[in-house]
C-alpha positions as protocol buffer text, in pm:
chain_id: "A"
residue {
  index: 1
  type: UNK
  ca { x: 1321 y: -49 z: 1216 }
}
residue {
  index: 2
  type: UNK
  ca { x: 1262 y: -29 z: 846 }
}
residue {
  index: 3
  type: UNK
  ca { x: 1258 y: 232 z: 592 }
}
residue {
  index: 4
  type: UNK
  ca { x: 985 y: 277 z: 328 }
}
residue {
  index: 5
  type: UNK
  ca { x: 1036 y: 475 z: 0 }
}
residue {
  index: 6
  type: UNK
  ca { x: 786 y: 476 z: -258 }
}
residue {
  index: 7
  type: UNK
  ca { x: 550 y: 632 z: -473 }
}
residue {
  index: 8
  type: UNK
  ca { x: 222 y: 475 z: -408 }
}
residue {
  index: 9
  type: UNK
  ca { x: -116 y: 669 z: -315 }
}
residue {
  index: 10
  type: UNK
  ca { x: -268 y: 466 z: -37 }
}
residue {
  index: 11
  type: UNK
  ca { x: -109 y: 181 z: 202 }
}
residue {
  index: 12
  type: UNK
  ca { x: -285 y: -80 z: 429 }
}
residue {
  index: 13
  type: UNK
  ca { x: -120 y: -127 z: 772 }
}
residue {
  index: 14
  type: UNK
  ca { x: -238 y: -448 z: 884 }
}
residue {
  index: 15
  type: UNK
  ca { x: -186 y: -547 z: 1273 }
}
residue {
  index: 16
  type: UNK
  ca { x: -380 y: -745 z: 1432 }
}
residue {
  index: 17
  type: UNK
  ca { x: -164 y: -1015 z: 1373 }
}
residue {
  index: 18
  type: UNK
  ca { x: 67 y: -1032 z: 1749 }
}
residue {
  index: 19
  type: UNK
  ca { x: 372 y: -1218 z: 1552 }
}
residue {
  index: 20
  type: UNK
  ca { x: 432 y: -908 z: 1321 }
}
residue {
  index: 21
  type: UNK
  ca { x: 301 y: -620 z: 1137 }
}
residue {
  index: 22
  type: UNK
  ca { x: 200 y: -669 z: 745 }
}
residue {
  index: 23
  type: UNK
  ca { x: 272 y: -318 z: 538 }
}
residue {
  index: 24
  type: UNK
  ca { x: 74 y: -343 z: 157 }
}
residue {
  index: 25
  type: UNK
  ca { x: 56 y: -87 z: -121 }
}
residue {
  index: 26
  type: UNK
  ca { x: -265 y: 11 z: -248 }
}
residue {
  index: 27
  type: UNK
  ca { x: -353 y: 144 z: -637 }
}
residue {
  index: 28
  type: UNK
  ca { x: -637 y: 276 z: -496 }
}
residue {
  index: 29
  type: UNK
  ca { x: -817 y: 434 z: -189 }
}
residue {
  index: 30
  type: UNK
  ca { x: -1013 y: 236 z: 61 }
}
residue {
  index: 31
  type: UNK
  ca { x: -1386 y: 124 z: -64 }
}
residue {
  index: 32
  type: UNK
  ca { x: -1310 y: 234 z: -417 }
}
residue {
  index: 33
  type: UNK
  ca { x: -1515 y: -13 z: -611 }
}
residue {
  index: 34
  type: UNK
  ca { x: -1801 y: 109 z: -385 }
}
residue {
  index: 35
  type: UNK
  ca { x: -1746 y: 491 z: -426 }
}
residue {
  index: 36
  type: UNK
  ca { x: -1736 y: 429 z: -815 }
}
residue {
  index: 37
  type: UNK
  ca { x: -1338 y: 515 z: -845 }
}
residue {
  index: 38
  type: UNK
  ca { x: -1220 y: 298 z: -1136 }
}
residue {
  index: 39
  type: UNK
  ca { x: -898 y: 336 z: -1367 }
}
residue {
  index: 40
  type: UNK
  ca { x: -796 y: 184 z: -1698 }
}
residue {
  index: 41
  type: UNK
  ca { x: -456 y: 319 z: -1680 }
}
residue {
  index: 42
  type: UNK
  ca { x: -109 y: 97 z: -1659 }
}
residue {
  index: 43
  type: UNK
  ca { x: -1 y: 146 z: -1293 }
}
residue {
  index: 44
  type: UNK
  ca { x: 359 y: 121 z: -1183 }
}
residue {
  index: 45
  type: UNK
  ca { x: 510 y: 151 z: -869 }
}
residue {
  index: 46
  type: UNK
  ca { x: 836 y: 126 z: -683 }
}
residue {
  index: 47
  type: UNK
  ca { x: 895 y: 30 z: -328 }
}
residue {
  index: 48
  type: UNK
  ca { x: 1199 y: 10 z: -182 }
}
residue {
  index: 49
  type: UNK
  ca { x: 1248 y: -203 z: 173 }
}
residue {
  index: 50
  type: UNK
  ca { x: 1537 y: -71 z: 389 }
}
residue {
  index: 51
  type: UNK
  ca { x: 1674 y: -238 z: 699 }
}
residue {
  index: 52
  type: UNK
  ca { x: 1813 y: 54 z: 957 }
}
């Protein structure tokens, strides 16, 4: 079991994999480039990984 802390809009959950699960922060929503969402702005973000 992990804990997750952070400050990020949107997160992929990727499982399909049997050997383990792969957890990703996203800048922006799914299909952005597609629905026209774009952003010149500095993006920072902090994610924090916690064993429990």
């Amino acid at each position: 079991q992990i804990k997750i802390e952070s400050d990020a809009p949107y997160w992929v959950v990727y499982d399909q994999d049997p050997e383990g699960v792969c957890i990703e922060p996203q800048s922006a929503p799914p299909d952005a480039a597609n629905l026209g969402i774009s952003s010149d702005t500095y993006l920072e973000a902090l994610f924090v990984f916690e064993e429990i």
